[in-house]
N, C-alpha and C positions, 0 to 999 in steps of 0.2 A: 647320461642315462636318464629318461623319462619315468619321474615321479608319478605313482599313482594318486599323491596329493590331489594334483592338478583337475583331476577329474569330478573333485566336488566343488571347483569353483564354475562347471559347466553351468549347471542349471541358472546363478546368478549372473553369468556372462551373455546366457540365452535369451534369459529375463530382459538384462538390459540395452541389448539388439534390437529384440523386440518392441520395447512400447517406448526408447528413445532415438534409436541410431537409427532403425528406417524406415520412421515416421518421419525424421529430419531430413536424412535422404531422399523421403518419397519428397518430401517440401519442395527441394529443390530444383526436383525435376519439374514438375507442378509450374514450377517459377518462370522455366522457361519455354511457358506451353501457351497456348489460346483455349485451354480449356472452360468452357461456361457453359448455359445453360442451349446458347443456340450452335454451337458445334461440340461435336464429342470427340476424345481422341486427342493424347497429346501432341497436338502436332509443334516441334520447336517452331519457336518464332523469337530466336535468340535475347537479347538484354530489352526488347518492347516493353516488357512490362515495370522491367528498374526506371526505365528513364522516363514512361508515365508517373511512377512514385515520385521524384524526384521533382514533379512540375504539378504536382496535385498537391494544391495549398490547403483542401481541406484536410488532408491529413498532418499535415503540418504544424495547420491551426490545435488543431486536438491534439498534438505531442506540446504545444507550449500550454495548452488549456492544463492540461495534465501532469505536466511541471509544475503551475500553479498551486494548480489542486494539493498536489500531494507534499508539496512543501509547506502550505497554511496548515493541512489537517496532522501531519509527522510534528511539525512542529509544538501543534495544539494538544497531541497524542504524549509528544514528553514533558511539555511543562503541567500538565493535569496527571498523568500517569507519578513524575516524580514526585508530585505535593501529595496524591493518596500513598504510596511507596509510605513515602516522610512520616505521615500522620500515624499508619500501622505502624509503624518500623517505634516510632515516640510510644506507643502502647497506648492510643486515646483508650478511652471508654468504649466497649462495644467490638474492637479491634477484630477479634476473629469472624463475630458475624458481618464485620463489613468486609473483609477478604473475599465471603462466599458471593456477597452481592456483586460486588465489583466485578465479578466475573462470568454476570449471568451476560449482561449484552455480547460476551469473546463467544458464549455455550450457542447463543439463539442462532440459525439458522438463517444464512443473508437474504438471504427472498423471502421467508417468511417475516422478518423483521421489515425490510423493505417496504413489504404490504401493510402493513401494521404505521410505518412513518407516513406512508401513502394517505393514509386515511386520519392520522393526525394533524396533514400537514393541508387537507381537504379546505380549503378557503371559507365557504359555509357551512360544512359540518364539524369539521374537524377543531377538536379541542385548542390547537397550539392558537388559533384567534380567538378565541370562546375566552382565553385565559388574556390575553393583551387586552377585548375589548372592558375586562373586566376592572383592567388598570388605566383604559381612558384612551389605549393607542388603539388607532384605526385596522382593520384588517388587512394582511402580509401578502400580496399573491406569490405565495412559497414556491408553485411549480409552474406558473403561466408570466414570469418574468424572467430574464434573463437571469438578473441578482439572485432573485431568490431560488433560484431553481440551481443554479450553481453553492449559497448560500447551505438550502437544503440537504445536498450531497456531500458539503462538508459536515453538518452538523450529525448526519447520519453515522459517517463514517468515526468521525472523533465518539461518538458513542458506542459504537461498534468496539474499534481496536484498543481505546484507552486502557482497559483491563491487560492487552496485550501486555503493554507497556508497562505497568504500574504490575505487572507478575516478574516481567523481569528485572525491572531495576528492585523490588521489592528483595528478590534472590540476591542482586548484586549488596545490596545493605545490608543482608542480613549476613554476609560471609565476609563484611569488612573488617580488619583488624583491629582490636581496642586499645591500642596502648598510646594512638596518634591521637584518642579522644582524650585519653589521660593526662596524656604531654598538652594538650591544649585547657585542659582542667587546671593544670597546673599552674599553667603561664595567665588564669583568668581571662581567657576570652570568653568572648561572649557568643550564645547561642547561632546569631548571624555571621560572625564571624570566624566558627567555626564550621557552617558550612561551607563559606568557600572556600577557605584554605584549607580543610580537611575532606569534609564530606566529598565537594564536587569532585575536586582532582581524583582521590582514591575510586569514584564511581566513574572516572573519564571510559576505560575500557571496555566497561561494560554498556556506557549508553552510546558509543559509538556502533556497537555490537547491535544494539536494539534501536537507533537508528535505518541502520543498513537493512537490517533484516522488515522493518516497517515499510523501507523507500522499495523494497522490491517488492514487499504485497501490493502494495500502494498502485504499483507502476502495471497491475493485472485490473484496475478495479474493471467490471462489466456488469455481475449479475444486479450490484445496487441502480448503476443507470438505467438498466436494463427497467428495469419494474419500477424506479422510481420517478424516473423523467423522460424514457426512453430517448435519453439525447438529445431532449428541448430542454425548453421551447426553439425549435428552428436548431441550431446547433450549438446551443450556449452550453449546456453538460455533456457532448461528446467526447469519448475520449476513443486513443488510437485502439485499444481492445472492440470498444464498439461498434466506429467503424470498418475494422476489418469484418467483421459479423457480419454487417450489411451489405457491404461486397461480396463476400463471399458465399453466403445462407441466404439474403433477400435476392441480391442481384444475380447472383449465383455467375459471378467472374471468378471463378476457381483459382484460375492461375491467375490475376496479378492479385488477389487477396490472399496469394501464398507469399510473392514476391514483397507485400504490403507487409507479411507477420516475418519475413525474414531480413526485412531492413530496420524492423522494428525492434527487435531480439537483437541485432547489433549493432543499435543507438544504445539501448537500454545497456548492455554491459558494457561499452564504453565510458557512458555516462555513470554507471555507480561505479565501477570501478576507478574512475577520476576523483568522486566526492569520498570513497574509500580511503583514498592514497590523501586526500588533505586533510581529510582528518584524522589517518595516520602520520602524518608529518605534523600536525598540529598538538595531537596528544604527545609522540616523542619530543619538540619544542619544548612544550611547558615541563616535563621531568627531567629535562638537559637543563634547564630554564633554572 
């Protein structure tokens, strides 16, 4: 017999039809079209446009570019994020008002922040040289070098999401148990020594958790390149969000910059769902261990 329950999960069924299922269906079709800017009209033109993906090494290059990227800056995101965590968590001086700072750069606005590094990172005008020439080091071209413009986008983003980081592992410390501190009180360890053996393990599932969840932000960056390098100099900060933009909003090749975002989306979950599962075998390890 038919529940009249059923009929208030409509609305949120409706919902999610709408702005996930056939958007990703229309993608597909999209994918196997000649749709652009000089023909209209989906006309199939069967698997053409996968097997141009698949032999266009620019896009390639910007999936390994963006490997890079998001592994120096996640990486740089938990070891800064855990050491503010640590500091508040210890009760420095000041502790609460440094909680609210720490997380004005997660509050600010990525394009508007963006603009704001833009103009700090401005060669002659911009402060971030004004302050080096002031200690004797010569001037950085931050956004007209390959380094520095790659460089730049990391230091951006490690300012950006650090708060992310250091909110959650902050929550994972603060609900950790105390009686493994006490057991380690007891036996006289020492302060270093009681992070590893106590602190880090017991925080293992939670920074896996706040690893993952950074590696997928990470893996969308666009609006920062977007306004901060637009993908230079020449190609050195592009990443695969960007160039599918350009293909498909500049170039306006509709359909294989669908075919581009839907080989892209199943890289992308193949691949965290791999660094997932090792570092779920890694954490069960060490407490079999």
């Amino acid at each position: 017999m038919f529940k009249a329950k059923y009929f208030f999960l409509l609305p949120a069924l409706l919902t999610l039809v709408a702005i996930i299922l056939f958007p990703l269906l229309f993608t597909v079709r999209v994918s196997f079209s000649s749709w652009d800017v000089y023909q209209a009209g989906l006309d199939y033109i069967g698997g053409k446009n996968y097997l141009r993906v698949f032999e266009d090494v620019r896009f390639w290059e910007s999936f390994a570019r963006l490997s890079l990227m998001s592994f120096i800056s996640v990486t740089l995101q938990y070891v800064l994020g855990f050491a503010l965590a640590l500091a508040v968590w210890k009760q420095v001086r000041g502790g609460r008002t440094l909680r609210v700072i720490f997380l004005i750069p997660m509050m600010t606005t990525p394009v508007v922040m963006s603009v704001i590094w833009r103009t700090i990172f401005h060669e002659s005008l911009g402060p971030a040289n004004d302050l080096l020439g002031v200690i004797g080091i010569d001037a950085v071209p931050w956004l007209s070098s390959s380094t520095g413009a790659f460089v730049s986008v990391l230091i951006v983003e490690v300012w950006q999401w650090t708060p992310f980081m250091f909110l959650l592992l902050f929550a994972g410390l603060v609900s950790l148990p105390r009686e493994p501190y006490l057991a380690a009180a007891i036996d006289g360890a020492s302060a270093w020594k009681t992070f590893w053996q106590v602190t880090f393990p017991l925080m293992g599932p939670i920074s896996i958790g706040a690893i993952i969840i950074r590696l997928i932000e990470a893996s969308k960056i666009m609006d920062t390149v977007y306004v901060l390098t637009s993908g230079g100099p020449g190609t050195a900060t592009e990443t695969p969000s960007y160039y599918i933009y350009i293909r498909g909003l500049r170039d306006f090749q509709v359909g294989y910059s669908a075919a581009l975002s839907l080989i892209y989306l199943v890289v992308m979950i193949v691949t965290l769902t791999l660094i997932a599962k090792f570092f779920t075998r890694l954490l069960n390890g060490k407490e079999v261990g």
